[in-house]
GUVEXBA-812368 format. One record per residue (C-alpha): x, y negated, z. Coordinates in nm, 2 decimals. Example, Ala and Ser with C-alpha at 12.3 -4.5 7.8 and 13.67 -1.06 7.14 Angstrom:
+--------+--------+--------+
!     xx !     yy !     zz !
+--------+--------+--------+
!   1.23 !   0.45 !   0.78 !
!   1.37 !   0.11 !   0.71 !
+--------+--------+--------+
***
This chain:
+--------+--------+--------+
!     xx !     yy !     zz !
+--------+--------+--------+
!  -5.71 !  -1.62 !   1.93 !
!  -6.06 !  -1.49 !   1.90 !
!  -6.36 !  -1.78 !   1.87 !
!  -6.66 !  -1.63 !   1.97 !
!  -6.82 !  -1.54 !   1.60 !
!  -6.52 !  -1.22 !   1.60 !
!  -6.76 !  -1.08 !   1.91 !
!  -7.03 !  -1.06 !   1.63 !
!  -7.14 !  -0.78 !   1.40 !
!  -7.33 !  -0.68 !   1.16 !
!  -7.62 !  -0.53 !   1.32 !
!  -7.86 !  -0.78 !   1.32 !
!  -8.06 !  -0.79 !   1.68 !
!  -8.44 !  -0.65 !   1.68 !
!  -8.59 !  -0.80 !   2.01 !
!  -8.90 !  -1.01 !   1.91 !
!  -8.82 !  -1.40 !   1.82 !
!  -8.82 !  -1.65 !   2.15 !
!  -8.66 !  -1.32 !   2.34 !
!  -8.44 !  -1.47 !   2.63 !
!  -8.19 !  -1.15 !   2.53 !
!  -8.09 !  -1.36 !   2.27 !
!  -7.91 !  -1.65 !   2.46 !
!  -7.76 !  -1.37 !   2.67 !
!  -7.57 !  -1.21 !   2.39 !
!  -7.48 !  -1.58 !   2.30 !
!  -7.34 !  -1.62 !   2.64 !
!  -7.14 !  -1.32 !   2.64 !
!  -6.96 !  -1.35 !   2.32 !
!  -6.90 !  -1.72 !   2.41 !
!  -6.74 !  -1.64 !   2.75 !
!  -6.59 !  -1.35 !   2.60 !
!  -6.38 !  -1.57 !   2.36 !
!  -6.35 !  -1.88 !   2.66 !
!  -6.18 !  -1.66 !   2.88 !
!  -5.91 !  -1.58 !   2.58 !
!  -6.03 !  -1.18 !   2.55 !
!  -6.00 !  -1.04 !   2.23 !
!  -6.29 !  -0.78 !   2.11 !
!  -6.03 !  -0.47 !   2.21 !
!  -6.00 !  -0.60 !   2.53 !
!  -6.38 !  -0.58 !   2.63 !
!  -6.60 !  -0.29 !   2.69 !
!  -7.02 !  -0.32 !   2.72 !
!  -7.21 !  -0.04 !   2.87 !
!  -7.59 !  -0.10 !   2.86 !
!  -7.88 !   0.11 !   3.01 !
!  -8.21 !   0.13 !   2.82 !
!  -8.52 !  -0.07 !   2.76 !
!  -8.47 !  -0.37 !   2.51 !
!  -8.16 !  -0.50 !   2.74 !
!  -7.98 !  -0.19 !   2.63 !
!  -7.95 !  -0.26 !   2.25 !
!  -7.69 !  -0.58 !   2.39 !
!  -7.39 !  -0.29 !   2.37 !
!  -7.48 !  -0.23 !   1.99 !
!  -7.50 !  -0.62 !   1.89 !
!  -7.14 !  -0.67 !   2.02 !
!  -6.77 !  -0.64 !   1.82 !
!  -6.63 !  -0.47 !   2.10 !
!  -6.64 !  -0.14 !   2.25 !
!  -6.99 !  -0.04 !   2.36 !
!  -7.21 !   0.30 !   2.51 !
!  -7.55 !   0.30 !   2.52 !
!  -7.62 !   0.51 !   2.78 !
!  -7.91 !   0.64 !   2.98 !
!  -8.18 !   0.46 !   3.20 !
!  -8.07 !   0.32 !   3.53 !
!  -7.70 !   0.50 !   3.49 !
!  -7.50 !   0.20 !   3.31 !
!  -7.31 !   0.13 !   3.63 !
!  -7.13 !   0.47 !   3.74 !
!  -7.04 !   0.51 !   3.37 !
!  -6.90 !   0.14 !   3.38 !
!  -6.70 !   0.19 !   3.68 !
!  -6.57 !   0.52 !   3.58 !
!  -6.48 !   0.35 !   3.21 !
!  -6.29 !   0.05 !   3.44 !
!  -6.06 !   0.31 !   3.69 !
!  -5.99 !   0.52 !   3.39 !
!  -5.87 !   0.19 !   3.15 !
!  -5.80 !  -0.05 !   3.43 !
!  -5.66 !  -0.27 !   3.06 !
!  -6.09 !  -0.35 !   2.97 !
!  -6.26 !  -0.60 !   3.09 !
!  -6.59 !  -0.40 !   3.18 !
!  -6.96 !  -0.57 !   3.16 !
!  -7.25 !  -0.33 !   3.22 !
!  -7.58 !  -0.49 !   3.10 !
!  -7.95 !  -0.37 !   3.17 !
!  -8.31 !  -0.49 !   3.23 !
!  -8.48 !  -0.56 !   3.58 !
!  -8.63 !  -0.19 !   3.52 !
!  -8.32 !  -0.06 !   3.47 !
!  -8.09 !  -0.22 !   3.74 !
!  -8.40 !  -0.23 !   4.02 !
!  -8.59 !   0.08 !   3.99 !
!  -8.45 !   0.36 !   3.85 !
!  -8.06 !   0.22 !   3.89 !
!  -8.15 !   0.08 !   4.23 !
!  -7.96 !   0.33 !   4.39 !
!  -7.63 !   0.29 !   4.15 !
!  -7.65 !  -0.11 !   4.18 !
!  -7.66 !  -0.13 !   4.55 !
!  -7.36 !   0.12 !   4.59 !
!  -7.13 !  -0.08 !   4.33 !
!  -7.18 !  -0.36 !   4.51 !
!  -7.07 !  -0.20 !   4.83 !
!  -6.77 !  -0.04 !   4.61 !
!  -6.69 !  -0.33 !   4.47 !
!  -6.52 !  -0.19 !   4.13 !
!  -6.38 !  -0.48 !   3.91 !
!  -6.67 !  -0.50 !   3.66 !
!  -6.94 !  -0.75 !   3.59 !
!  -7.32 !  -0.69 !   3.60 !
!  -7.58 !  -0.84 !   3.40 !
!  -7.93 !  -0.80 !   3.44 !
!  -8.17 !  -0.96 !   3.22 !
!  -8.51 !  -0.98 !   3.44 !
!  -8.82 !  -1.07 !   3.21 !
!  -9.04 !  -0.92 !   3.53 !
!  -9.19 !  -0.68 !   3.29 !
!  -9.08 !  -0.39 !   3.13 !
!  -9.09 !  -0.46 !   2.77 !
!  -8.96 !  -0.17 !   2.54 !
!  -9.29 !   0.06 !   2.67 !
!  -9.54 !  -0.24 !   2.61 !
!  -9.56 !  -0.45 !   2.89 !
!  -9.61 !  -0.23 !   3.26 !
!  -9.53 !  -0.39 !   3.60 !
!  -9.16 !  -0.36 !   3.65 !
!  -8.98 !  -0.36 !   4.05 !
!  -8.97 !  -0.77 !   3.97 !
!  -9.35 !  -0.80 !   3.93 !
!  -9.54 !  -1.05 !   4.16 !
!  -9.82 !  -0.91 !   4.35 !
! -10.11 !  -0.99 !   4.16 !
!  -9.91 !  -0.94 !   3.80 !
! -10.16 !  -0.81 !   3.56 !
! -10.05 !  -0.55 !   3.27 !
! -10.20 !  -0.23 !   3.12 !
! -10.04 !  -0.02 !   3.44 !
! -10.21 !  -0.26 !   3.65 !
! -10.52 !  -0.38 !   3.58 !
! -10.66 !  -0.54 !   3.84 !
! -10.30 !  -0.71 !   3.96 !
! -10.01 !  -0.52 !   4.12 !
! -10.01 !  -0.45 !   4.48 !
!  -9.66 !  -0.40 !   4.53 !
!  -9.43 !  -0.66 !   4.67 !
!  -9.15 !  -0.76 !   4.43 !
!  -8.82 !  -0.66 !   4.49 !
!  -8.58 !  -0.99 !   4.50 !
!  -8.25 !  -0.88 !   4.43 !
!  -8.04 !  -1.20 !   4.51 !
!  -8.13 !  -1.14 !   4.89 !
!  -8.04 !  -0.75 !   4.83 !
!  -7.74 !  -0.80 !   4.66 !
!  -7.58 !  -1.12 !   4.96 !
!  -7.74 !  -0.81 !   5.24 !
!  -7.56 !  -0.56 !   5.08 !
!  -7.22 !  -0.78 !   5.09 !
!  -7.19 !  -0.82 !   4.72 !
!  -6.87 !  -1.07 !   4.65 !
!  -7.03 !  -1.27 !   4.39 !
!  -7.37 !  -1.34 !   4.31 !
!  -7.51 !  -1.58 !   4.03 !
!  -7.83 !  -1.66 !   3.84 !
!  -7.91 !  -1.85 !   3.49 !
!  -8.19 !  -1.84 !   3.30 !
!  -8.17 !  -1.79 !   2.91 !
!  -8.28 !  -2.13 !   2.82 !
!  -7.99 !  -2.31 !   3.00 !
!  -7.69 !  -2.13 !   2.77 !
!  -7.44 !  -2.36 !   2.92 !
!  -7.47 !  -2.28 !   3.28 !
!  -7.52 !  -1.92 !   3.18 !
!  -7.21 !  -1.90 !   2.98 !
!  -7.04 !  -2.04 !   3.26 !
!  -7.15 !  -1.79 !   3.57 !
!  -7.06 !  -1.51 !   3.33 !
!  -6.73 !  -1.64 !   3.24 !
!  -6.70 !  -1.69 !   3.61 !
!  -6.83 !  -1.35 !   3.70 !
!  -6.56 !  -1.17 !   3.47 !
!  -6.28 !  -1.37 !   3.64 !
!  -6.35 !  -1.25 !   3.97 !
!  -6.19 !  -0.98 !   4.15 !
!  -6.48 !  -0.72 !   4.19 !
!  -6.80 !  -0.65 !   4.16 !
!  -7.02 !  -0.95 !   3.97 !
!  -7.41 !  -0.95 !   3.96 !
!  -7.57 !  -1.17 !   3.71 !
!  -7.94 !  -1.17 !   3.72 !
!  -8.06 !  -1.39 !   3.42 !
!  -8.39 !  -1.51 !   3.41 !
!  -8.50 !  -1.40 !   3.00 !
!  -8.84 !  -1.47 !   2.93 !
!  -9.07 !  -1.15 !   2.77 !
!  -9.24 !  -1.37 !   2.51 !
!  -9.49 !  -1.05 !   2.43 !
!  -9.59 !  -0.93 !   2.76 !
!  -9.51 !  -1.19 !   3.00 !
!  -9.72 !  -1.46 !   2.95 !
!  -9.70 !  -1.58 !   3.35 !
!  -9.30 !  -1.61 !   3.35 !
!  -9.24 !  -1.82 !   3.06 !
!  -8.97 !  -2.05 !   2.97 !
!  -9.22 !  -2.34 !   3.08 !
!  -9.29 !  -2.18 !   3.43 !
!  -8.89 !  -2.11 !   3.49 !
!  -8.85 !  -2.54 !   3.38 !
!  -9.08 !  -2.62 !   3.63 !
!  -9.00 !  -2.34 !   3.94 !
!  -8.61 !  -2.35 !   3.89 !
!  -8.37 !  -2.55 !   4.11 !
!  -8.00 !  -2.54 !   4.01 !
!  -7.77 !  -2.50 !   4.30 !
!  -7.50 !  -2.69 !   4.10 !
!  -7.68 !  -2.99 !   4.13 !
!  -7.59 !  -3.01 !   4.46 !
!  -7.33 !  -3.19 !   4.54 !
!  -7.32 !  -3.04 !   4.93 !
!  -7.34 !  -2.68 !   4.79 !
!  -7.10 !  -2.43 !   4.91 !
!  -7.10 !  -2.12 !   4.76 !
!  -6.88 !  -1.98 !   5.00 !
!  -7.12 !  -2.00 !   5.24 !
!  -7.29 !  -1.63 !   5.26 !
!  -7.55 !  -1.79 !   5.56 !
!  -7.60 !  -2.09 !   5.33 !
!  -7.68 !  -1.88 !   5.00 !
!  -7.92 !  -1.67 !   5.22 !
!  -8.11 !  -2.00 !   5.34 !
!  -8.12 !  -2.11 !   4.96 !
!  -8.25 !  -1.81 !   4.81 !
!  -8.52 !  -1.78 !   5.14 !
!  -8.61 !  -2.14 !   5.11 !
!  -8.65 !  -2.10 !   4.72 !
!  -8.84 !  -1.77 !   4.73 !
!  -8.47 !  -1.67 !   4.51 !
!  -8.58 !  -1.91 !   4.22 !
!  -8.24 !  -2.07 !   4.23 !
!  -7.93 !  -2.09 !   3.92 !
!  -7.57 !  -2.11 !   3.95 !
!  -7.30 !  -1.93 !   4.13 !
!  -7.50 !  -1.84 !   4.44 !
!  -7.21 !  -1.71 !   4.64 !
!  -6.85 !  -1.57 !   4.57 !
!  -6.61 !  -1.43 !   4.84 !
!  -6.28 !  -1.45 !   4.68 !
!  -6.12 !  -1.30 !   5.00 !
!  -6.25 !  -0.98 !   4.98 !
!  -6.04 !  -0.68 !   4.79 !
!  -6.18 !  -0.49 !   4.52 !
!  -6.23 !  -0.13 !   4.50 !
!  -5.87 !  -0.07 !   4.27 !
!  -5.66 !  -0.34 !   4.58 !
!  -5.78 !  -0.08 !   4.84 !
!  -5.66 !   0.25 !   4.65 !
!  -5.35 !   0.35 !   4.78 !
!  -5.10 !   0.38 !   4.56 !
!  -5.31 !   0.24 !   4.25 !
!  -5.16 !   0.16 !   3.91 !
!  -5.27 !  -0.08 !   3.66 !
!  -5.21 !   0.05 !   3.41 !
!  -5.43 !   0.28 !   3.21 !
!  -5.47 !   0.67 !   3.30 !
!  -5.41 !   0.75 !   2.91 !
!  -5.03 !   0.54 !   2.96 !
!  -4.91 !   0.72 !   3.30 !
!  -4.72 !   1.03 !   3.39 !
!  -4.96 !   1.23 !   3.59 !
!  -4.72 !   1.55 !   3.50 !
!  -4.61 !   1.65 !   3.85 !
!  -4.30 !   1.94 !   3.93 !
!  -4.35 !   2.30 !   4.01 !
!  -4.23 !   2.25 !   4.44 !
!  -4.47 !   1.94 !   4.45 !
!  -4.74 !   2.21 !   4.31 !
!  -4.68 !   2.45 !   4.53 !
!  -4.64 !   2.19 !   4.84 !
!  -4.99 !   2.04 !   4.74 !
!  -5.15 !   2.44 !   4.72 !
!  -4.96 !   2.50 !   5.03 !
!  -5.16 !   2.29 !   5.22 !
!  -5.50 !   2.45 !   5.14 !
!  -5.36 !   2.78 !   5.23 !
+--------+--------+--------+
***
């Protein structure tokens, strides 16, 4: 049974020392070998910006794709081997601005894959412009005199949306966030995990400090329900989103391969997709 040092490599990691990416690819191995997965069994596609080196830090099978596009390829890589356990990873940049479009339609498809998004509020990789995630007022080098753009929360657009499970951590807390992402991979669907990972560098407002001081953990809450999609709205509204734990999980709903008539688990690769010369001919018949 794999512990979680067989998820590790030998490429050693090059984000800058105090990065919150750090406890993140903790987390991930850790639930990775929690859950009982061995490194064939998991798949890691990442998008770019310094969240998208995660897929090359990883024993297991990993693409590095292309900015804001780590979600169609990691549903397509999930239908095709429905054997993987999928987990696309990307920053805030990637999953909220450019990938905006791709996050909010897997939620509504609700593929069984799991989403991480590592939010330092900045982006990082192209030294430290305002990123979707930005507070109005956030100084950097693209904005000088403090962004005028409202910040996109993307716990409220994930629970508008009708995502099926929705959690938060921050980096600094590697227990809970081990836990929401071993959670997130064991539920039937689509999984967004927005982790709160400090830029050390760039972001000097968001720090691991201001997250101690701003954060309230849900699971301290002994009345909590999760289940509650009215309750988890309040939360994240009362809160301004600054909020950990599982935020809200439907475990009624049916994920995209339940609704597929006719789907089989098992991989394309291992089926018979060979079909006889009348059932051709049938099938061209009706296009005639």
């Amino acid at each position: 049974m794999a512990t979680f040092k067989d998820f590790r490599n030998k490429v050693k990691p090059n984000w800058c020392p105090g990065c919150g990416d750090f406890s993140v690819l903790a987390a991930m191995q850790r639930a990775f070998a929690n859950i009982g997965l061995e490194p064939h069994d998991v798949a890691i596609v990442s998008g770019i910006g310094c969240s998208g080196r995660i897929s090359g830090y990883v024993n297991a099978y990993g693409l590095h794709g292309v900015h804001g596009r780590a979600l169609p390829i990691a549903q397509g890589l999930k239908l095709a081997n429905r054997d993987l356990t999928v987990v696309a990873a990307g920053g805030d940049g990637d999953g909220f601005a450019i990938g905006m479009g791709h996050t909010v339609h897997a939620i509504r498809r609700n593929v069984d894959i799991t989403y991480i998004v590592m939010d330092n509020q900045v982006y990082g990789l192209t030294k430290g412009q305002t990123s979707p995630r930005s507070e109005m007022g956030f100084k950097t080098k693209s904005t000088p005199s403090g962004s005028i753009e409202a910040a996109i929360h993307p716990m409220e657009m994930a629970l508008t949306v009708g995502a099926g499970f929705v959690a938060q951590a921050v980096s600094s807390d590697l227990k809970q966030l081990t836990h929401v992402i071993e959670e997130g991979i064991k539920h039937k669907g689509f999984s967004l995990i927005n982790v709160y990972s400090p830029c050390v560098t760039y972001n000097k407002i968001n720090t691991y400090d201001w997250f101690k001081e701003n954060l309230i953990n849900l699971e301290s809450d002994e009345n909590y329900d999760p289940s509650n999609r009215a309750l988890a709205m309040q939360k994240l509204m009362e809160h301004q989103g600054l909020v950990t734990g599982i935020i809200y999980q439907n475990k009624e709903r049916n994920s995209y391969e339940e609704m597929i008539k006719g789907f089989k688990e098992e991989p394309l690769a291992k089926q018979d997709l060979m079909i006889d010369r009348a059932h051709f001919d049938k099938l061209v018949a009706e296009f005639a």
